[in-house]
C-alpha positions as a Python dict, from the first residue, in 0.01 Angstrom:
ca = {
    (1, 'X'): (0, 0, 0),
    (2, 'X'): (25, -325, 209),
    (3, 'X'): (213, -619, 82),
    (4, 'X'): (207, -1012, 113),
    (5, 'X'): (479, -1236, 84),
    (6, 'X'): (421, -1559, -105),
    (7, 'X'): (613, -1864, -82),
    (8, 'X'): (490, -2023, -432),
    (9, 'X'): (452, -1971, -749),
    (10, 'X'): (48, -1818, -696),
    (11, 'X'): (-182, -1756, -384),
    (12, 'X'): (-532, -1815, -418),
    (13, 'X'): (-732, -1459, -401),
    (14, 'X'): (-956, -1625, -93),
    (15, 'X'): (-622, -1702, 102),
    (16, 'X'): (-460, -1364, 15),
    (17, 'X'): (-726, -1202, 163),
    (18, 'X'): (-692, -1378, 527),
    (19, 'X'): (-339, -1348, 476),
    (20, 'X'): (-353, -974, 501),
    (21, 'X'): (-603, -940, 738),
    (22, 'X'): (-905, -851, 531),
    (23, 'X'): (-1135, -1089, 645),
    (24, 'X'): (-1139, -1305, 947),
    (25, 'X'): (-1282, -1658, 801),
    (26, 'X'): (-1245, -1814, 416),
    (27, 'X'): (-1620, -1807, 412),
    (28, 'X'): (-1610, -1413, 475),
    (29, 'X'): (-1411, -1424, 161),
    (30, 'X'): (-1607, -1584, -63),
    (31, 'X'): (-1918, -1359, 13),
    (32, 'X'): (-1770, -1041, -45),
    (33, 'X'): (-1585, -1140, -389),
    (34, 'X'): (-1891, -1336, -513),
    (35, 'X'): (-2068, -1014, -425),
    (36, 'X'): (-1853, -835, -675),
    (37, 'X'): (-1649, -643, -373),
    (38, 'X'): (-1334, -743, -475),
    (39, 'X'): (-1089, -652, -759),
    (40, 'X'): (-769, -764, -906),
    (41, 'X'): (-558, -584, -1119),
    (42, 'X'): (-829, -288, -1097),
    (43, 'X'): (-1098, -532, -1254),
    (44, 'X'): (-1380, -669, -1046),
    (45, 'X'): (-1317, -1099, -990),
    (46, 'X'): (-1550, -1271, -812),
    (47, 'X'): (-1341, -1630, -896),
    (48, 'X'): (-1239, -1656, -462),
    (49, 'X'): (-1029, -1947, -642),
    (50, 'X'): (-880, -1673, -865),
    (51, 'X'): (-468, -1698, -899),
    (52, 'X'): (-238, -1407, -772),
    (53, 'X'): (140, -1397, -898),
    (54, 'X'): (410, -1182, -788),
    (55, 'X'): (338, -847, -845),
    (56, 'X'): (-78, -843, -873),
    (57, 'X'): (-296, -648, -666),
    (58, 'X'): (-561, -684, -509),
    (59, 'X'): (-816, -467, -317),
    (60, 'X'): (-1107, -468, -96),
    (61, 'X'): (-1295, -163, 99),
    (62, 'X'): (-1102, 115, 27),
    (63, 'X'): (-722, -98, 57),
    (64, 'X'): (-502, -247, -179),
    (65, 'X'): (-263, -511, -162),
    (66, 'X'): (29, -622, -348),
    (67, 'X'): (154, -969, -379),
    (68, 'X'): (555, -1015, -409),
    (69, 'X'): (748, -1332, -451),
    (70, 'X'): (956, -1491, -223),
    (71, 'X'): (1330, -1382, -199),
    (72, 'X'): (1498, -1708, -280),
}
């Protein structure tokens, strides 16, 4: 399983996605979670404005992601 780094407190689901190379554009994001592609925690979200934490996972086409929090 990949992971992402954040720097704040929450990365928007849209964001995490370019961040980890899933899509190429923020527009490419919002289709495929408003088309119910997407899911959080193991739940479908199509919210691309949809807040990730430390430790929440995401996934899209067959890979998953994990968010972690910055080592402060």
């Amino acid at each position: 399983m990949q992971s992402i780094q954040i720097r704040d407190e929450f990365i928007k689901l849209g964001q995490a996605m370019k961040l980890a190379g899933m899509v190429e554009e923020g527009v490419d994001a919002k289709l495929v979670i408003q088309n119910g592609e997407v899911k959080v925690n193991g739940e479908v979200d199509t919210r691309r404005g949809k807040k990730l934490y430390d430790g929440d996972v995401f996934e899209y086409d067959g890979k998953q992601v994990k968010v972690t929090g910055s080592c402060m």
